[in-house]
C-alpha positions as CSV (number, residue, x, y, z in Angstrom):
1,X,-24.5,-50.6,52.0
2,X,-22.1,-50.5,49.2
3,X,-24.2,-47.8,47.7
4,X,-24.7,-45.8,50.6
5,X,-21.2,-46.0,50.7
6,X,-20.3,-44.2,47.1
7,X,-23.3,-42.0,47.8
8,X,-20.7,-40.9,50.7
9,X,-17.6,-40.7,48.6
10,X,-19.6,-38.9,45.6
11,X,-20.9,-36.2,48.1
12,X,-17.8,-36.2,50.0
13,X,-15.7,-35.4,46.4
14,X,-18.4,-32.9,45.9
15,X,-18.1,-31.2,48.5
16,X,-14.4,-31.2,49.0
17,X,-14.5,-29.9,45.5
18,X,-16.6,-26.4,46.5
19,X,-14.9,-25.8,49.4
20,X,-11.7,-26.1,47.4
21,X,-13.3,-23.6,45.0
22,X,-14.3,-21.5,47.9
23,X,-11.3,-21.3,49.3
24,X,-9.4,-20.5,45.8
25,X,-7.7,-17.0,45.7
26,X,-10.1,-14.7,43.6
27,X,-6.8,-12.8,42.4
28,X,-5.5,-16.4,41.3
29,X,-8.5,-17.6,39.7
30,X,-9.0,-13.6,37.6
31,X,-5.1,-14.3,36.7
32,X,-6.4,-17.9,34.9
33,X,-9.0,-16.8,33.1
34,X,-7.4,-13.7,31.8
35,X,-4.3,-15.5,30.7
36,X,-7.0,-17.6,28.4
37,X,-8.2,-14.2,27.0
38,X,-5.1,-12.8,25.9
39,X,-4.4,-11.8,22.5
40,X,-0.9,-11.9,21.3
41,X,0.5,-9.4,18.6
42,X,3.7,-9.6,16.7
43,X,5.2,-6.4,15.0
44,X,7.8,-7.0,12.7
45,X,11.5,-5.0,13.2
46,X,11.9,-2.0,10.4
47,X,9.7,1.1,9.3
48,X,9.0,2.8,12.4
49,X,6.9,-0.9,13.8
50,X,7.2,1.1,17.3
51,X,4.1,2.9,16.3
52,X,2.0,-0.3,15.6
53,X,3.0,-1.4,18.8
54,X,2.9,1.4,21.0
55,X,-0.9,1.7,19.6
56,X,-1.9,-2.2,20.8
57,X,0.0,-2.2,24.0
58,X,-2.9,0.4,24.7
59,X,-5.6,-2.6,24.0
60,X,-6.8,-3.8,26.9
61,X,-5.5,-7.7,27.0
62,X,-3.1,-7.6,24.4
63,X,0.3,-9.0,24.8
64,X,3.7,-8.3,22.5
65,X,5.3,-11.2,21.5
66,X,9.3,-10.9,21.7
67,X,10.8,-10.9,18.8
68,X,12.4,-14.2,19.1
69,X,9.6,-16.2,19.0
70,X,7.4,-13.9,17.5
71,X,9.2,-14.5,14.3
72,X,8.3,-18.2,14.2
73,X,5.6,-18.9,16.5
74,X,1.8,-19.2,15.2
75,X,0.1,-18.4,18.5
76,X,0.2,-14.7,17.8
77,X,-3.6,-13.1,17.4
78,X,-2.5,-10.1,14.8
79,X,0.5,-10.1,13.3
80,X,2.5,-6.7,11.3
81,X,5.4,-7.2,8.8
82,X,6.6,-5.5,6.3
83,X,6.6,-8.2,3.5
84,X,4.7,-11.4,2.7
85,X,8.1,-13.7,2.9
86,X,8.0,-13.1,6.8
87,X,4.4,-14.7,7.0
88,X,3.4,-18.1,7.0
89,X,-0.3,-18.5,4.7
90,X,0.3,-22.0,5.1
91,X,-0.3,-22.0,8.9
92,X,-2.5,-19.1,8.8
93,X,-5.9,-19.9,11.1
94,X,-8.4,-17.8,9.2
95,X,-11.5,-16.1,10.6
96,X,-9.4,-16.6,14.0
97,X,-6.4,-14.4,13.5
98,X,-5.3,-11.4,11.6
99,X,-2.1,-10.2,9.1
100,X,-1.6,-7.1,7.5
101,X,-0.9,-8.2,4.0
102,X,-3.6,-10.5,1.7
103,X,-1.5,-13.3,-0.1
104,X,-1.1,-11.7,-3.2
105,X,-1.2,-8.1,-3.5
106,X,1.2,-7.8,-5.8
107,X,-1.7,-7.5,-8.3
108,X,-1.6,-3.2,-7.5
109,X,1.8,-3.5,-6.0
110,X,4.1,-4.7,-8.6
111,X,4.6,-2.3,-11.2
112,X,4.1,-4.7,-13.8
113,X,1.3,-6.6,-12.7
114,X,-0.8,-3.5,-12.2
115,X,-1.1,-3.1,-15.3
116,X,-1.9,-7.0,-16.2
117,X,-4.8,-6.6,-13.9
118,X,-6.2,-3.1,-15.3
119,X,-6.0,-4.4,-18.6
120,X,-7.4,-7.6,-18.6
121,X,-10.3,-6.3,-16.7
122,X,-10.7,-3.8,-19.4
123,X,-10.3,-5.8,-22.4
124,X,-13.2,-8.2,-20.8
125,X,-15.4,-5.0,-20.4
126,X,-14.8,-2.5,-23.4
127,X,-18.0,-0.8,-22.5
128,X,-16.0,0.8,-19.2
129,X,-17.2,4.9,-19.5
130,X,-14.0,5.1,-17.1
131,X,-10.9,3.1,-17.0
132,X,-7.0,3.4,-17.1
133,X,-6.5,5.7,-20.1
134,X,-7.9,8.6,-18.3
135,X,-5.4,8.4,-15.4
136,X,-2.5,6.3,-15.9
137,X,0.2,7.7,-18.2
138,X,1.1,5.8,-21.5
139,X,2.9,2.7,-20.3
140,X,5.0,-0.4,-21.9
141,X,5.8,-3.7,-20.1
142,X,9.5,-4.3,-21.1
143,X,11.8,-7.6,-20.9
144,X,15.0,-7.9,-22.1
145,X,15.5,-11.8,-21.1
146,X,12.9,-12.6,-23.6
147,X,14.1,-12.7,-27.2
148,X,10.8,-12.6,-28.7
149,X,8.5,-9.4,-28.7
150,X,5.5,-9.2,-27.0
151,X,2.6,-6.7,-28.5
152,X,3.2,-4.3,-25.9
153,X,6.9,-4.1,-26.8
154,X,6.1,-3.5,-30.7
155,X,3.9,-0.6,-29.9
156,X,6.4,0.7,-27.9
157,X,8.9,0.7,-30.7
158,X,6.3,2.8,-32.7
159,X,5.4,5.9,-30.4
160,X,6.4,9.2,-31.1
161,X,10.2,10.2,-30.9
162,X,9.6,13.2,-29.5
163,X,8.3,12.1,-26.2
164,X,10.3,11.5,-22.5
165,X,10.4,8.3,-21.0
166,X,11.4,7.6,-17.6
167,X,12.5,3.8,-16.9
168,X,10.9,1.8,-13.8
169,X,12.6,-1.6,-12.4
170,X,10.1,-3.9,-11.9
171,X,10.9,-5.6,-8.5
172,X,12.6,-1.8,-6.7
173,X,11.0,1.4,-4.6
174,X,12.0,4.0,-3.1
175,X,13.2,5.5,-6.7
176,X,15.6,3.0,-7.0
177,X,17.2,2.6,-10.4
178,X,14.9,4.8,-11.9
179,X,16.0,6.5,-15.4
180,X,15.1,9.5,-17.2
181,X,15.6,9.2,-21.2
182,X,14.9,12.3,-23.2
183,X,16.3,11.0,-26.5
184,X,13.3,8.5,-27.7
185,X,15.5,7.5,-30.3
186,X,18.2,6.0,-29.3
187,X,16.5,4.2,-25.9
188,X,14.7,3.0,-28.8
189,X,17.8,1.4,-30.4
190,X,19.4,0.1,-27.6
191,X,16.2,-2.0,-26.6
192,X,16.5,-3.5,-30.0
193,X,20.1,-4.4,-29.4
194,X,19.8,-5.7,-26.6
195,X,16.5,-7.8,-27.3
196,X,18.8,-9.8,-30.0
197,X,21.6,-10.8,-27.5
198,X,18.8,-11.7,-24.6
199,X,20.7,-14.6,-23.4
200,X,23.6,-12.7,-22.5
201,X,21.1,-10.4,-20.9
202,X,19.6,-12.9,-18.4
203,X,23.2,-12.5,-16.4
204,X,25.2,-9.5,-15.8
205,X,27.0,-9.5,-18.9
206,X,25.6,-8.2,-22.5
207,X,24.9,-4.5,-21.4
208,X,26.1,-1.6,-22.9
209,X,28.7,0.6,-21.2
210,X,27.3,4.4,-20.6
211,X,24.0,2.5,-21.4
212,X,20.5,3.9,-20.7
213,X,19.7,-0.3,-19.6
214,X,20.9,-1.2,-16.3
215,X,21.1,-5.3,-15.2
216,X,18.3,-3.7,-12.6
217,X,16.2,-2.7,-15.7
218,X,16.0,-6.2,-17.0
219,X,12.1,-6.2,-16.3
220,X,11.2,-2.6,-16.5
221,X,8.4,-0.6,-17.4
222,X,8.7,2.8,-19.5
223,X,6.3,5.5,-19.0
224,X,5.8,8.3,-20.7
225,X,6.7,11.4,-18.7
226,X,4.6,13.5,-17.6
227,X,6.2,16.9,-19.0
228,X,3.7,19.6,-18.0
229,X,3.6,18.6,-13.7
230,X,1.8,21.6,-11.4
231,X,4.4,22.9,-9.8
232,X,4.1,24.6,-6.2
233,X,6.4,27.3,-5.8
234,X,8.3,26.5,-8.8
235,X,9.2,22.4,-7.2
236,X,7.8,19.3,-8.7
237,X,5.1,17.2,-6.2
238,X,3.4,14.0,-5.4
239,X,0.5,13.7,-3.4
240,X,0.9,10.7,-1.2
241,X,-2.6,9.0,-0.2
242,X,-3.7,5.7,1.7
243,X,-6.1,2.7,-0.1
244,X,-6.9,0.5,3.1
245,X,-8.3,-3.3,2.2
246,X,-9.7,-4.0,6.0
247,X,-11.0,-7.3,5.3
248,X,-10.6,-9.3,1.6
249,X,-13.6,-11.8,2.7
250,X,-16.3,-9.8,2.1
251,X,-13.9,-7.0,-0.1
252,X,-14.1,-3.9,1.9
253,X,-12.1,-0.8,0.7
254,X,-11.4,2.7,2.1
255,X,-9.5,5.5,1.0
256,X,-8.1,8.3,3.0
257,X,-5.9,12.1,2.0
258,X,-2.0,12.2,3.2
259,X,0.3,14.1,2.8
260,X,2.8,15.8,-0.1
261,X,6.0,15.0,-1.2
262,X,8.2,17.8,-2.5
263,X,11.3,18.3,-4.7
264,X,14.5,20.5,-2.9
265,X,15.1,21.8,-6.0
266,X,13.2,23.5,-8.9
267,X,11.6,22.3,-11.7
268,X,13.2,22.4,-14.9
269,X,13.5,20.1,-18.0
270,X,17.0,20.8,-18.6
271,X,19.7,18.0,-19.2
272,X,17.1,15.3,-17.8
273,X,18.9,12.4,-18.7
274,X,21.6,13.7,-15.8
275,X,21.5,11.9,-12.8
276,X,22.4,14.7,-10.4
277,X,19.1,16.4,-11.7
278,X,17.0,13.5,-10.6
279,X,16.3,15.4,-7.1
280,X,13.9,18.1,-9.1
281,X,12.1,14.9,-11.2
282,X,11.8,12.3,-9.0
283,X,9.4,13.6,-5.6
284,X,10.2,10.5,-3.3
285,X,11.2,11.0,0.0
286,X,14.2,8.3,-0.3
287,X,15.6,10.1,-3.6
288,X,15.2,13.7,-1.5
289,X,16.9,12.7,1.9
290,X,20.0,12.3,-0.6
291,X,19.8,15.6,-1.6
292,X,22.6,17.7,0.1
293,X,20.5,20.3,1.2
294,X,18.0,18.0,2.6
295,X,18.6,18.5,6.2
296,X,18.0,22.4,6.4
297,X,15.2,21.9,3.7
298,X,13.2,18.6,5.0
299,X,10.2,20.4,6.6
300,X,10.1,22.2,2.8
301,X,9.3,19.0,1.2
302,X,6.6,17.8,3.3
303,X,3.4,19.4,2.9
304,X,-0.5,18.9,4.3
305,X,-3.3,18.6,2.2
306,X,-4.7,22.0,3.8
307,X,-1.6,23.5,2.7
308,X,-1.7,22.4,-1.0
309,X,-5.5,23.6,-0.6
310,X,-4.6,26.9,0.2
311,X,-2.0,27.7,-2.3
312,X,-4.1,26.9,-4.9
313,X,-6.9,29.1,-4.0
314,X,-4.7,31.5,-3.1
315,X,-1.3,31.4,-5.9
316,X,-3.5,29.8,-9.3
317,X,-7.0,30.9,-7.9
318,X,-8.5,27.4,-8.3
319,X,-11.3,26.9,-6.1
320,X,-13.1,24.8,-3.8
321,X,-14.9,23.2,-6.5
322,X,-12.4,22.7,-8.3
323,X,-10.3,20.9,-5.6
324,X,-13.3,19.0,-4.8
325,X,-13.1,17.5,-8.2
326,X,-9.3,16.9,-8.0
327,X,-10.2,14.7,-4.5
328,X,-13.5,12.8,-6.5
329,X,-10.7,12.3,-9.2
330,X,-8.3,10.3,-6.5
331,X,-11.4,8.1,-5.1
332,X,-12.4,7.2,-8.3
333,X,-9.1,6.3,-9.8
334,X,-8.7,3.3,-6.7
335,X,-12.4,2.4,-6.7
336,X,-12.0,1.2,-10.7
337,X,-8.7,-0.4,-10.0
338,X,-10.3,-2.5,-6.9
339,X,-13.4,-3.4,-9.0
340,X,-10.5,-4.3,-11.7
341,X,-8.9,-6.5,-9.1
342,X,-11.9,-7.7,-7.1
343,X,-12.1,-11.3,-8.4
344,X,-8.6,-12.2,-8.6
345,X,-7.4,-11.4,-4.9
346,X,-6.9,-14.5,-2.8
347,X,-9.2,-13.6,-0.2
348,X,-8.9,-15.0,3.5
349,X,-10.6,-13.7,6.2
350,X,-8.5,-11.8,8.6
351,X,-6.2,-10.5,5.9
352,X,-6.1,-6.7,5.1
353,X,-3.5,-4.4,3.1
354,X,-2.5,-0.5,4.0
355,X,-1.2,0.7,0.8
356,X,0.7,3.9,0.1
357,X,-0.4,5.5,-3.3
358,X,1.5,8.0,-5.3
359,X,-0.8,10.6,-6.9
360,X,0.3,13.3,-10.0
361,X,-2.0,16.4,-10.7
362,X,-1.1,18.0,-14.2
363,X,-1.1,21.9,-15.1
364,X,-5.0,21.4,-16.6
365,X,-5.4,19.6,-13.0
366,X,-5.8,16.3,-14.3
367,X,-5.3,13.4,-11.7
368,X,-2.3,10.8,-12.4
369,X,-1.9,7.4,-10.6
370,X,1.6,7.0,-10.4
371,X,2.0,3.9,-8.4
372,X,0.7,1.5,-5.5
373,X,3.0,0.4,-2.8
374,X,2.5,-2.0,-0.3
375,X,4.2,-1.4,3.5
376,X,4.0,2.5,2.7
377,X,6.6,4.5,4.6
378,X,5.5,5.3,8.4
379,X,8.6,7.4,9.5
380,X,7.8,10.6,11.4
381,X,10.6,12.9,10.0
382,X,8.8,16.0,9.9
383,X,6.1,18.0,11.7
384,X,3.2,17.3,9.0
385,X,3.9,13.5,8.8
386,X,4.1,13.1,12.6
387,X,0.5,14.7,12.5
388,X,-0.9,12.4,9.4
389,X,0.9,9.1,9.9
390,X,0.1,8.1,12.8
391,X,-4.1,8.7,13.0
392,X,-3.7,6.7,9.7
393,X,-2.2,3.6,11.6
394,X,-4.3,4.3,14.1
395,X,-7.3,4.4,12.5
396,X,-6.3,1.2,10.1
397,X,-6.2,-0.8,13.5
398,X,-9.6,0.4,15.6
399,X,-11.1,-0.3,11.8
400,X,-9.6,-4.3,11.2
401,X,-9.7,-5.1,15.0
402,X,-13.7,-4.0,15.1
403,X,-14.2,-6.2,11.9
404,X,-12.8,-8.8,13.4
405,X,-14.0,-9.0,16.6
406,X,-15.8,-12.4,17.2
407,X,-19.0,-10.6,18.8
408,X,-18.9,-8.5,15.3
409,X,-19.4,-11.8,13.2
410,X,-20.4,-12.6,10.5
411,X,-18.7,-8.6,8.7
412,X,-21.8,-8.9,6.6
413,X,-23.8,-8.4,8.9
414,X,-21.7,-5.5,11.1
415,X,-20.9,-3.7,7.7
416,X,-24.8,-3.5,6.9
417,X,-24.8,-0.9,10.1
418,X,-21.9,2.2,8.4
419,X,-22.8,4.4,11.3
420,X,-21.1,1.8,13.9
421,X,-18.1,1.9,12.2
422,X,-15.4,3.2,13.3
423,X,-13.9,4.8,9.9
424,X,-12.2,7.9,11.0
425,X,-10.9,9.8,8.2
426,X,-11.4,6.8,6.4
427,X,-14.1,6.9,3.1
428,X,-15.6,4.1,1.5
429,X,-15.3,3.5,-2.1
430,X,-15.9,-0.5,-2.5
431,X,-18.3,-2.1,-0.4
432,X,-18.2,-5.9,-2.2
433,X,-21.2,-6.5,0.9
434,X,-23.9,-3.7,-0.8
435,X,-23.3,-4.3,-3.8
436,X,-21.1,-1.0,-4.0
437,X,-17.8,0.5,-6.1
438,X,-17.9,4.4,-6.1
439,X,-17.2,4.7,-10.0
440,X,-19.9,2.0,-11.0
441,X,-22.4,4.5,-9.3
């Protein structure tokens, strides 16, 4: 009887059950188990983040987290920031979300370390038929807090006299306390000076009024100068070009054409050492917006690749081939610093990097790497980089958020198939997955 009785209650509970379930609102029920679906994002405040997030509000299921407790909270899906202190590794879930910056990129972003990692690489493998000497200009490691010197520092001291040397901090951008020194000589000297009194030099005090070394320059580097720049219509240029890391776990590296920088003012090598004559040396867009003339000049000092195509075939007749070799220049320059870098980035799944890189071409049209920056610039201040920056950002996103994708697990696997990628204008040039690195081809 007792039996019979739970039989009762067991069907009754079941029962009750489905006719609860029946009689649940369908809207209600959708709401739930779309609420369990969503992905949260988090976009950092500062350089132009409305564009990441106007791109993912677009994703169907996304949410914005507000910046309050976006900043702190964990529960985000992907997350954009500008720098690695506003991102916790620590907490980071891997294989389950996804940040924009791999723990320690500072191996191609920090002026000094760059070169560490090129040059350990190379010393390991001397029998490189490319590597840093045929794109990256002669270039010294200084430290002035040091009272020793280090090898680098001593050959320094014994290059020629004759050549210019423009100064690098090591921890600024944007041209920041950057210094042009045409007198070899006496930079020479007052390096020497100021390595004997380094202890002074590790606070504000011990520099030299009127000096050429700043309490900024304290770490530095000092490149040789690259005298003999192509110039289009008589002003100095960069070429400003994108390295993307979509995933560090397997490495996967793309590269993609930007856009040019331009000086307002003509070229000329007089009276270098003058800071008001930095605007026709130094080609980045921070240096430039302080130019006077700026404003009425701005759309000037941008340029698109198809522009700097044309004037070349059209002002120094070079042609297609030739510009085709100038581009196969670029991709191989970042694929032998990524294979130089390959086994010493901390690699987490769900981590990738957009880098800004700063390109030179020389009259002979030789290729120079000038730098690697991470959180490259993504303001929209004239009409060519409102039509390049954002299909980059774009196109970085669709990229990441397909290799990520659960149902696109393990990336092995999806990254076996190119032709389901969705690449863009993006191009390949390391492929850790098949075995491939453009300039070990």
């Amino acid at each position: 009887m007792q039996q019979t009785q739970r039989g009762r209650k067991i069907k009754k509970s079941q029962s009750s059950k489905k006719i609860r379930s029946q009689t649940e609102d369908p809207k209600k029920k959708s709401l739930n188990k779309k609420a369990l679906c969503l992905k949260y994002y988090f976009v950092g405040p500062g350089n132009n983040g409305k564009l990441i997030s106007n791109y993912l509000s677009q994703q169907s299921g996304w949410k914005l987290l507000d910046a309050e407790s976006g900043k702190s909270s964990n529960d985000f899906y992907l997350k954009w920031v500008q720098t690695n202190s506003e991102i916790q590794f620590q907490q980071f879930k891997e294989g389950q979300q996804i940040i924009n910056h791999l723990p320690n990129h500072m191996i191609l972003t920090s002026k000094q370390l760059i070169i560490q990692t090129m040059k350990e690489y190379e010393r390991q493998n001397k029998q490189l038929q490319f590597n840093s000497t045929h794109f990256f200009p002669e270039t010294y490691r200084i430290d002035l807090t040091q009272e020793f010197l280090s090898n680098e520092e001593d050959q320094f001291l014994k290059t020629d006299n004759s050549a210019v040397w423009i100064i690098k901090p090591t921890y600024f951008n944007c041209g920041r306390g950057i210094k042009l020194c045409s007198n070899a000589k006496k930079l020479k000297q007052e390096f020497q000076k100021l390595k004997q009194i380094s202890n002074s030099i590790k606070s504000q005090k011990g520099f030299l009024p009127n000096g050429i070394f700043t309490p900024n320059l304290r770490k530095c580097i000092v490149q040789k100068y690259i005298q003999n720049p192509l110039l289009l219509d008589g002003r100095k240029f960069d070429i400003r070009c994108y390295v993307l890391i979509a995933t560090s776990r397997p490495l996967f590296v793309l590269f993609q054409h930007g856009y040019l920088r331009l000086s307002v003012d003509k070229y000329n090598v007089e009276d270098m050492d003058d800071e008001k004559n930095r605007y026709k040396h130094l080609t980045n867009a921070a240096v430039q917006k302080k130019h006077p003339s700026f404003i009425q000049s701005k759309e000037s000092t941008i340029w698109s690749m198809q522009q700097l195509e044309q004037y070349l075939k059209e002002k120094i007749n070079v042609t297609q081939e030739q510009i085709d070799k100038i581009y196969l220049q670029m991709k191989r320059i970042f694929a032998h610093i990524i294979r130089c870098a390959a086994d010493k980035f901390e690699k987490r799944l769900g981590t990738f990097e957009l880098m800004g890189c700063d390109i030179m071409i020389d009259t002979n049209l030789k290729v120079y790497l000038i730098e690697m920056n991470t959180n490259p610039a993504l303001f929209l201040d004239t009409t060519t980089q409102a039509q390049v920056i954002p299909p980059v950002v774009q196109q970085t996103l669709d990229l990441v958020i397909q290799l990520n994708d659960e149902k696109n697990k393990p990336i092995e696997k999806c990254l076996q198939n190119a032709a389901k990628l969705k690449l863009g204008n993006w191009e390949i040039i390391h492929d850790e997955s098949n075995n491939f690195n453009l300039v070990a081809q």
